[in-house]
C-alpha positions in Angstrom: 1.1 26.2 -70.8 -2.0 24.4 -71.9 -5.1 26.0 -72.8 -8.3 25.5 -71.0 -10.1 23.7 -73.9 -6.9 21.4 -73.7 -7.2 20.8 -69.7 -11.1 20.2 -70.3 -10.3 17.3 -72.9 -6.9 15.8 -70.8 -9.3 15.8 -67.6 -12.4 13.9 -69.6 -9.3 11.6 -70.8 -8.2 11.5 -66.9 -11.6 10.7 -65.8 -11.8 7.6 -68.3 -8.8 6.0 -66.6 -10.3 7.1 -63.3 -13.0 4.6 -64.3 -11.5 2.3 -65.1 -8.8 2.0 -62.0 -10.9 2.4 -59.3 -11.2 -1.0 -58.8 -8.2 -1.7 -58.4 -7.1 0.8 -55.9 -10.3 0.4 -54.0 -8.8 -3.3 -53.6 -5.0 -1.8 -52.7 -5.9 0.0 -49.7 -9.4 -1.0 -47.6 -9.0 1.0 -44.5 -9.9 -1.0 -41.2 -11.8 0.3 -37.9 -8.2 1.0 -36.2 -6.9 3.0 -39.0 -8.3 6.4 -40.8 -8.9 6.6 -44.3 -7.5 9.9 -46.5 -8.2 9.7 -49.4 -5.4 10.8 -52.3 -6.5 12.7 -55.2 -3.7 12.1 -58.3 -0.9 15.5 -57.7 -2.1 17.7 -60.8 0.6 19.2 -62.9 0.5 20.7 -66.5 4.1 19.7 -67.4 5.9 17.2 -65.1 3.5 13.6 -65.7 5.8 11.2 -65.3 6.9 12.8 -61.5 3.7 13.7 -60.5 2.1 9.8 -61.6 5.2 8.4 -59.6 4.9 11.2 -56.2 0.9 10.1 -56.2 1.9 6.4 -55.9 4.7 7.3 -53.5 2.2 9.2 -51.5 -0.4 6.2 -51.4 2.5 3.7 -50.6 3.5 6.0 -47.5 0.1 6.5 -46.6 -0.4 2.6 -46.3 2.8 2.2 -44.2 1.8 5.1 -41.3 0.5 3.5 -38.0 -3.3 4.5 -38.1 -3.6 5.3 -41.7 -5.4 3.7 -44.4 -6.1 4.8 -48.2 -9.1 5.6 -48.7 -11.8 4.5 -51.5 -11.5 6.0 -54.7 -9.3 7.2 -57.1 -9.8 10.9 -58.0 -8.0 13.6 -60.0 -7.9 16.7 -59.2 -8.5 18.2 -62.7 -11.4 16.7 -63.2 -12.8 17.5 -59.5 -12.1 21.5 -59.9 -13.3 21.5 -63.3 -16.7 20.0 -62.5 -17.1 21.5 -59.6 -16.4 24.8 -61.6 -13.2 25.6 -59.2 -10.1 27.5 -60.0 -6.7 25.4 -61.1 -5.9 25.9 -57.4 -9.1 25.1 -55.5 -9.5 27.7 -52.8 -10.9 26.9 -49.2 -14.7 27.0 -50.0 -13.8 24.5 -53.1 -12.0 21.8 -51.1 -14.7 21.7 -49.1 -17.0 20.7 -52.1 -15.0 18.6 -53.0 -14.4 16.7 -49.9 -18.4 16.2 -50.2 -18.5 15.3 -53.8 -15.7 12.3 -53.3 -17.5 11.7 -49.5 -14.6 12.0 -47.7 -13.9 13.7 -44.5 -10.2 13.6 -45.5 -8.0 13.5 -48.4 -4.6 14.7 -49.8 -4.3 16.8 -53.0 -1.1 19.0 -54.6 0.3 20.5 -57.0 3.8 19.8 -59.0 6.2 21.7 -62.2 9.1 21.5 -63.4 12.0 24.1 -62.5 15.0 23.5 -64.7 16.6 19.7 -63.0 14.0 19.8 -60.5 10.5 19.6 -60.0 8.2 21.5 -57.1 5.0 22.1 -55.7 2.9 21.7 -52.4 1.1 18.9 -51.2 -1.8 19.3 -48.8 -4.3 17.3 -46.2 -7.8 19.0 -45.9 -9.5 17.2 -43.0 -13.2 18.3 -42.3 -13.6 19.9 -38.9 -9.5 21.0 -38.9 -7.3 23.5 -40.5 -5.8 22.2 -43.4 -1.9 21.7 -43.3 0.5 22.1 -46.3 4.0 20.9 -47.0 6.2 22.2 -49.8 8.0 19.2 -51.8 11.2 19.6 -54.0 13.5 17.0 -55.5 15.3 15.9 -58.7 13.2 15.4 -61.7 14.7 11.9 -62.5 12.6 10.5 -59.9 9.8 9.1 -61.9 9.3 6.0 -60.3 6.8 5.6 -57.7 9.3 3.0 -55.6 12.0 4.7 -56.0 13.9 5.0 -52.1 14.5 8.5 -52.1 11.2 9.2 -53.5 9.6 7.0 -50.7 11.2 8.8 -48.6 10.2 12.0 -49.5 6.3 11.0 -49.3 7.1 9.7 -46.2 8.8 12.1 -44.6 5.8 15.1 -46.5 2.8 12.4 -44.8 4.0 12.5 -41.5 4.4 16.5 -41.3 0.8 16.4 -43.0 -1.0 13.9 -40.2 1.5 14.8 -37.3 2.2 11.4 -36.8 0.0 8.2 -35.8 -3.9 9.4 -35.0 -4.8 9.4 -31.4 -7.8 7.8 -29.2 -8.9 8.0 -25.6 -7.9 4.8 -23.5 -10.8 4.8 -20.7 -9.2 2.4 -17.9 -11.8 1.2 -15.1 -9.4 -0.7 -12.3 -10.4 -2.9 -9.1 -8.5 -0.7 -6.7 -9.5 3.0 -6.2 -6.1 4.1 -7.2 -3.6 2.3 -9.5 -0.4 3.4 -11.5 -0.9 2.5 -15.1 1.8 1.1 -17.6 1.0 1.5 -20.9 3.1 -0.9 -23.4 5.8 -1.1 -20.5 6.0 2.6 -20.2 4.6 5.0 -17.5 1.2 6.7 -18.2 -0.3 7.8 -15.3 -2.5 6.7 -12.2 -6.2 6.0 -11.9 -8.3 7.9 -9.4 -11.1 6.7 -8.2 -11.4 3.4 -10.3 -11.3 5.1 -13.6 -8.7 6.9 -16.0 -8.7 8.1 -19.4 -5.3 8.4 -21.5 -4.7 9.9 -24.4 -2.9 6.9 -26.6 -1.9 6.5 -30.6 -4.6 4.2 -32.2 -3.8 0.9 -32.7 -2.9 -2.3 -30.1 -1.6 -1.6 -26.7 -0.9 -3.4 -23.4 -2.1 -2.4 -20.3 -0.7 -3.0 -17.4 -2.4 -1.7 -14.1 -0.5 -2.1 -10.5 -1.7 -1.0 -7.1 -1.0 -1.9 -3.0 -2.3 -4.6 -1.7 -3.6 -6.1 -5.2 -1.9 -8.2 -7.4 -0.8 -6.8 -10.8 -3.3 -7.0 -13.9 -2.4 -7.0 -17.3 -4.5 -7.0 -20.8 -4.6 -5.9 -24.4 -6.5 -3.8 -26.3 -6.7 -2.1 -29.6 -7.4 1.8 -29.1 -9.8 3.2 -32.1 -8.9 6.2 -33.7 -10.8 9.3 -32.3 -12.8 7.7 -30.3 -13.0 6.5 -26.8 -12.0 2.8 -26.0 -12.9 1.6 -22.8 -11.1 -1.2 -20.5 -11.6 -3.3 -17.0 -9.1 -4.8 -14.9 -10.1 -6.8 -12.5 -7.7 -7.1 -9.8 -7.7 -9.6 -7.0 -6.6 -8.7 -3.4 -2.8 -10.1 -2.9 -2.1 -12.0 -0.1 0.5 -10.9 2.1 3.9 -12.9 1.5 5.6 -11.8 4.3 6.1 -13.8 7.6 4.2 -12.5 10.7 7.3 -13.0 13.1 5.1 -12.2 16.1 2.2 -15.0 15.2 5.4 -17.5 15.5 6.9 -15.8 18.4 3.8 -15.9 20.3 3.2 -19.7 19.4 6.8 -20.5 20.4 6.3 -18.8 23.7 2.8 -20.3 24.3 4.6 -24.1 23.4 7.6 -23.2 25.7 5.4 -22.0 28.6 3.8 -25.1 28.1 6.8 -27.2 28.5 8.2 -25.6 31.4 4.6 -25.9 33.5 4.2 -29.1 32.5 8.2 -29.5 34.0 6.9 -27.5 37.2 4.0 -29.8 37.6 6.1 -33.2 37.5 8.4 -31.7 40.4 5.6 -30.9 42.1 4.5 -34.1 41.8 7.7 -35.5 42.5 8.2 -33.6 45.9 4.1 -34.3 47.5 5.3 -38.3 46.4 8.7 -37.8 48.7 6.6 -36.1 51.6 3.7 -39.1 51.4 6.5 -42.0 51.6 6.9 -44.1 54.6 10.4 -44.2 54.6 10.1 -40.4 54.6 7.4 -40.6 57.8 9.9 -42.8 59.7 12.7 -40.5 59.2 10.5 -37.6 60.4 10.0 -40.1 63.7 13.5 -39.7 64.3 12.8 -35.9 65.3 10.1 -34.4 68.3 7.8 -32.4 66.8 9.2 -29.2 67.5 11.1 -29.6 64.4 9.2 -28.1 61.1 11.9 -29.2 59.0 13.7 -32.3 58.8 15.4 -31.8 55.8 17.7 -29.1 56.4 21.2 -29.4 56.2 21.8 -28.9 60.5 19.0 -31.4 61.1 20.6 -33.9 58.1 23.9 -33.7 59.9 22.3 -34.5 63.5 21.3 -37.8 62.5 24.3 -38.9 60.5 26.1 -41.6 62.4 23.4 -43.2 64.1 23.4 -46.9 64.2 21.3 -50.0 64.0 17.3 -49.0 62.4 17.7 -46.1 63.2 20.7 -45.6 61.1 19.0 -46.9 58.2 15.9 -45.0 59.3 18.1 -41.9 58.6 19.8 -42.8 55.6 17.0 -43.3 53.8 15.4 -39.6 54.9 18.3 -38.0 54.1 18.6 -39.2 50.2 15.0 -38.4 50.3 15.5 -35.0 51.1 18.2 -34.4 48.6 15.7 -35.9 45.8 13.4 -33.2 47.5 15.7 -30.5 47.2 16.2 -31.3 43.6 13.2 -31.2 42.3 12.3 -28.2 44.6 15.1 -26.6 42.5 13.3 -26.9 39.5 10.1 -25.9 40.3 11.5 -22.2 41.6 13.0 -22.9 38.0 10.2 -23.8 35.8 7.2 -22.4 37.2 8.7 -18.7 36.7 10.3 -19.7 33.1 6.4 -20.8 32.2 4.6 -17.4 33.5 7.5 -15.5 31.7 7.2 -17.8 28.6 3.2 -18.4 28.2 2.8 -14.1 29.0 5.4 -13.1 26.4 4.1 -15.6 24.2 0.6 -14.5 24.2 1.2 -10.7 24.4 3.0 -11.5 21.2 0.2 -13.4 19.6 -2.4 -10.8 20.4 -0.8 -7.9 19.2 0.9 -9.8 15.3 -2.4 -8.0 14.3 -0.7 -4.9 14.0 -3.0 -3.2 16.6 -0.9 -3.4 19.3 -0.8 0.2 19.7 -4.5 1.1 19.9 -5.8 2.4 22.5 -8.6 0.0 22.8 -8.6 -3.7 23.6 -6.7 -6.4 25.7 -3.1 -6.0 26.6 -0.7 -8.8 28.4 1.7 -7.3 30.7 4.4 -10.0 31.6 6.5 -9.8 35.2 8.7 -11.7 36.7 10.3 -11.2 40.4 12.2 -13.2 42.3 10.9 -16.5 42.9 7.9 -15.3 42.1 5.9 -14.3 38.0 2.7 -13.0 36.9 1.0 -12.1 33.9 -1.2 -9.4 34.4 -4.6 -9.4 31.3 -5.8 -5.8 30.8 -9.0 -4.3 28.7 -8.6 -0.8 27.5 -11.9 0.9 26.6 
């Protein structure tokens, strides 16, 4: 065990290669606005040099590769620290507090190491101003005296992430278009925004954010999350129009087109009949009756003037294949005309109501009928 005139003259000796390596390490490990610095003060040990030189660069290597870590500024040991600060060997509560104001840091890693037969074992512990302190016991073979060793890597590794807890944490402050909106974070599930806004608690570091909500198209954008902090986003999302065919728009326009057609049908026949009944040929065969007869064209007055001879056989001839051009296109107007009301009302009952509001209370309605020989289409407003 070394004397304390001995530790007063190793730590002035410590404090000279302090000096002269703090350059150096400052260079190794510049911590960056998404990472937090902690500091690492050299693991003090009165017989074990070699292990605890080669733990304090495993430490610092492990520090460096942790998500949201940095080393800090400085390279410190804590010898000299609890001797001018007038500490015990093992700085109490009161004295790591000094000396996380005499290094200016509001966090940094110290500990302690000896030899026990083949091994070597101590503590190592994180003092973060604010915060309890934490603590980790650390034992392993004494042949590990080189600070990249694997298994000692891991060891640092595994003691820094049971000192931090893991990657530091931020606030993610999402403001969205919509009112509500889920939120994806990095592909994965985080939550939903209420009222335009909400806050996630997120490791620091780079993140995707992806927001979705109805009846907006999907928004998507990066952003690097500071470390205990809040870190605020906006997604703007435009309104999405709808993809889907409005079956009801087409139907009605199909059964406007076809009403169309079939009037337009109905009006030639019409057409075609008042052009039979203003024909001479037509006039002459009416001659053939008295005028007690209202209509020439039926079939018992057709067959009473079959067989006639001379002009007047080819008087009634001619009526008679006038009537039956008559009685076609008489047909089709008790066809068409009907087919048109039916077609033009279902067509624009349809077209009113592919709004959606077809069952409000309020508005027009089209009420289609259709009897026989006879349609209507019946326009209703609903107050």
């Amino acid at each position: 065990m070394m004397t304390r005139a001995q530790r007063t003259g190793l730590a002035a000796l410590l404090a000279l290669s302090a000096c002269l390596a703090c350059a150096d390490s400052a260079r190794a490990a510049e911590p960056s606005p998404t990472a937090l610095p902690i500091t690492v003060i050299a693991v003090r040990t009165d017989d074990a040099y070699d292990q605890a030189d080669a733990l304090t660069k495993a430490l610092r290597s492990a520090i460096k590769r942790s998500a949201g870590w940095s080393v800090g500024e400085g390279d410190f040991s804590l010898e000299v620290l609890t001797l001018s600060l007038q500490c015990e060997d093992r700085p109490d509560e009161a004295c790591q507090t000094r000396i996380a104001d005499h290094i200016k840091s509001d966090r940094y890693l110290w500990g302690m190491l000896r030899k026990s037969d083949t091994n070597v074992e101590g503590d190592l512990h994180l003092w973060t101003r604010g915060k309890p302190p934490s603590s980790v016991p650390v034992k392993y073979s004494a042949n590990l005296t080189e600070g990249n060793d694997e298994s000692l890597r891991k060891i640092a590794g595994d003691a820094i992430a049971t000192l931090t807890g893991g990657p530091p944490q931020g606030s993610l402050r999402v403001r969205t278009g919509a009112a509500e909106a889920s939120v994806l974070i990095d592909g994965k599930p985080a939550g939903r925004v209420q009222n335009g806004e909400g806050v996630f608690t997120v490791t620091a570091g780079p993140h995707k954010v992806l927001v979705k909500s109805t009846g907006f198209l999907d928004s998507e954008a990066s952003v690097v999350v500071l470390p205990v902090a809040t870190t605020d986003i906006a997604l703007s999302q435009m309104p999405a129009e709808s993809s889907q065919t409005n079956w009801k728009r087409v139907g009605g326009f199909i059964g406007l087109g076809a009403g169309a057609v079939f009037g337009t049908v109905g009006i030639i026949s019409s057409v075609q009949v008042a052009s039979i009944q203003s024909d001479a040929r037509y006039d002459a065969y009416r001659g053939l009756f008295g005028t007690e007869v209202e209509d020439v064209c039926a079939p018992e007055q057709r067959e009473s003037v079959r067989g006639l001879a001379g002009s007047e056989g080819r008087t009634a001839d001619a009526g008679v294949k006038l009537c039956e051009r008559a009685d076609t296109f008489m047909a089709l107007q008790y066809v068409f005309y009907p087919l048109a009301v039916i077609s033009a009302g279902l067509g624009a009952y349809l077209f009113v109501t592919s709004d959606g509001r077809a069952g409000e209370r309020t508005g027009w309605s089209v009420q289609p009928s259709v009897g026989l020989g006879a349609g209507a289409l019946d326009l209703t407003y609903r107050w």
